[in-house]
VMD Tcl script that draws the C-alpha trace (Angstrom):
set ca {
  {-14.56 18.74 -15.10}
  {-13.48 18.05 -11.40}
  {-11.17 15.21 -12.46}
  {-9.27 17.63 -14.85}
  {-9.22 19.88 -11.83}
  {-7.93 17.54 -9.59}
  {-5.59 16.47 -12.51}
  {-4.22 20.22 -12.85}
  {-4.04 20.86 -9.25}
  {-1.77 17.61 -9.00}
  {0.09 18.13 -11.76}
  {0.82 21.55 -10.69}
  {1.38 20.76 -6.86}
  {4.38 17.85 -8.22}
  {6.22 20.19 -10.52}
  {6.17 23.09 -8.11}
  {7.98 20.62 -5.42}
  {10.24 19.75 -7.46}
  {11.35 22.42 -8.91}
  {10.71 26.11 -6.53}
  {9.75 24.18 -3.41}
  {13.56 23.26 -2.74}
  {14.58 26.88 -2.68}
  {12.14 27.07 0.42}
  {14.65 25.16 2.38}
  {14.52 25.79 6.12}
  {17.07 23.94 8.48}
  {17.46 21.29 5.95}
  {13.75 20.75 5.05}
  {10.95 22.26 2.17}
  {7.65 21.72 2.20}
  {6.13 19.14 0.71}
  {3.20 20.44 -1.54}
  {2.43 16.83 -2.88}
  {1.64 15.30 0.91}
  {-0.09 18.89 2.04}
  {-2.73 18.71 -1.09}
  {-3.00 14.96 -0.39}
  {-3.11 15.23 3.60}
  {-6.56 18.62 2.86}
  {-8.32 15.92 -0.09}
  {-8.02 13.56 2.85}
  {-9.37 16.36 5.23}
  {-12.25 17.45 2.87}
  {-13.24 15.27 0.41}
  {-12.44 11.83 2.35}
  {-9.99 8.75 2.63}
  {-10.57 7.73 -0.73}
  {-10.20 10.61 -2.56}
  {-6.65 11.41 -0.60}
  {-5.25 8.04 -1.61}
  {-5.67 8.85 -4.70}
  {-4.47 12.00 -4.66}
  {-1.24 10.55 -2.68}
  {-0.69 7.82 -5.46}
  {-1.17 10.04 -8.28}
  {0.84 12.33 -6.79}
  {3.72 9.87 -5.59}
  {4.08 8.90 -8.97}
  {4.34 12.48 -10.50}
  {6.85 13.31 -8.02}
  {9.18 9.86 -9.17}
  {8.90 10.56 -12.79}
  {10.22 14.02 -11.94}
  {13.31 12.17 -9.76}
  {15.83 9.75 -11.23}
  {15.03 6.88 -8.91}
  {12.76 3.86 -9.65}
  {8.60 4.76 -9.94}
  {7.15 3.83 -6.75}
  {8.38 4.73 -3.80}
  {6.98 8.30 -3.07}
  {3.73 7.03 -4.44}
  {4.16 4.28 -1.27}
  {5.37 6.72 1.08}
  {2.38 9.50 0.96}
  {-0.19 5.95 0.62}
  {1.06 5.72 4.16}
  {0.91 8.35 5.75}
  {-2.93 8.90 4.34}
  {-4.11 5.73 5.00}
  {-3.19 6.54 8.88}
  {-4.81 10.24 7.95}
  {-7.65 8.22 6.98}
  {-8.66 6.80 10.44}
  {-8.16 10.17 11.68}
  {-10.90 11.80 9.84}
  {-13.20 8.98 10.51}
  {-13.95 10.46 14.04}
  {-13.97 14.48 13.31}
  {-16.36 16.52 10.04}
  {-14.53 19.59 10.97}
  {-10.70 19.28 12.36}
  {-9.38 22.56 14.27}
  {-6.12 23.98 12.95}
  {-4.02 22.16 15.78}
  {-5.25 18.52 14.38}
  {-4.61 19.28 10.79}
  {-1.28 20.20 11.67}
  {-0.50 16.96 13.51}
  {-1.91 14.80 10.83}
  {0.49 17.02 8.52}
  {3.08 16.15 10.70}
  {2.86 12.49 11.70}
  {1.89 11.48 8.12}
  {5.18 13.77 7.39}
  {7.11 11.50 9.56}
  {5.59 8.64 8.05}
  {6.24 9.56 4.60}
  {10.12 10.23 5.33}
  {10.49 6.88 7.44}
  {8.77 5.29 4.44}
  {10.86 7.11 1.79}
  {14.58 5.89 3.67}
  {13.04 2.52 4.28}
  {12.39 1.84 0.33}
  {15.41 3.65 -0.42}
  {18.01 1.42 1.47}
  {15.88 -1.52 0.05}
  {16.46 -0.43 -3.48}
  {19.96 0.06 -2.66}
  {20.06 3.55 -2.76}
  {22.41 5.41 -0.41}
  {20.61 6.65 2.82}
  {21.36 9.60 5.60}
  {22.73 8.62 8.71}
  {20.39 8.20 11.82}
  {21.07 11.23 13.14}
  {20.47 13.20 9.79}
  {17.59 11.21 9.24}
  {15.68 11.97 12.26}
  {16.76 15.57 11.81}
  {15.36 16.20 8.26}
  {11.93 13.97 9.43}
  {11.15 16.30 12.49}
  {12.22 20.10 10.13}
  {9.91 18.86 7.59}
  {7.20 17.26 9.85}
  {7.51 20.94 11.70}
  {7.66 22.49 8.43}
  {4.65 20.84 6.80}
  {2.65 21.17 9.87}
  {2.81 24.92 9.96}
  {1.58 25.24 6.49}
  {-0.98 22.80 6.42}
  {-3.60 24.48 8.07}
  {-3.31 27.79 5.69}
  {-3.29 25.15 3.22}
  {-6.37 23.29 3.65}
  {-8.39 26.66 4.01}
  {-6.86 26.97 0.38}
  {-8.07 23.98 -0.74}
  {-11.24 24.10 0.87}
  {-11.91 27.39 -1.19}
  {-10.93 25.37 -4.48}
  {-13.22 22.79 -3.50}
  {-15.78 25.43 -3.08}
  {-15.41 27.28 -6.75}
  {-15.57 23.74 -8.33}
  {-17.77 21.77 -6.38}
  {-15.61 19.10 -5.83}
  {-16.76 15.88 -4.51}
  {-15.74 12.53 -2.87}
  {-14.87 9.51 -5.45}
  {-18.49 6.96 -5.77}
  {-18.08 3.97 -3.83}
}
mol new
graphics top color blue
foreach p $ca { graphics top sphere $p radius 0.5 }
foreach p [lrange $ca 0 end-1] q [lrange $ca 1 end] { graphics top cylinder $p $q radius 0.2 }
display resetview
């Protein structure tokens, strides 16, 4: 029953990015509902758990684009594998370190994103843009991550969700 929940919640977090989340645009950035549910199942239910969440959810959010499958599914691994030391060291994160995991694994995600981009040949932003669209959505996604992972915590709490077995 949890892994259908965790299916839904997935399912639902990729098709509401790409399709309402854009109209949320602010200074060139939306939020990015994929990383934020990854980035609170790394928060509250542990490393392993997010990764999989990230990959499942990097993959939903390429078959909804028209590049190659893969490289959002790399990008959000990254950024929650460096989440994942993070957590290692705090049970209970204030609102201020949730927000700068958001953020940095935000950052990580775009610089990930461009990097497999102009490796698959794919046209890229200029520096300048680049950096500017990184830093609006790391801002961005930081501000609603911690309202977000109260959310998820009170999913986790109606369904009793749990880490993956070792």
């Amino acid at each position: 029953m949890r892994r259908i929940a965790g299916a839904a919640l997935i399912a639902a977090a990729a098709l509401a990015q790409a399709t309402w989340a854009p109209h949320l645009e602010v200074g060139g950035a939306f939020p990015n509902l994929v990383l934020l549910g990854a980035v609170a199942v790394t928060w509250t239910v542990g490393a392993r758990s997010g990764m999989v969440w990230a990959c499942a959810g990097g993959v939903l959010l390429d078959l909804t684009g028209s590049g190659p499958i893969g490289p959002h599914a790399l990008a959000l691994l990254a950024g929650v594998y460096v989440i994942g030391f993070w957590t290692r060291s705090m049970e209970r994160p204030n609102g201020v370190y949730v927000a700068l995991t958001a953020a940095v694994s935000t950052v990580l995600y775009s610089a990930v994103l461009v990097l497999a981009g102009g490796l698959l040949g794919f046209s890229v932003p200029r520096p300048e843009s680049m950096v500017w669209l990184a830093f609006a959505a790391a801002v961005y996604n930081a501000l609603l991550m911690p309202p977000a992972l109260e959310v998820f915590r009170r999913i986790q709490a109606l369904s009793r969700w749990e880490a993956l077995p070792n």
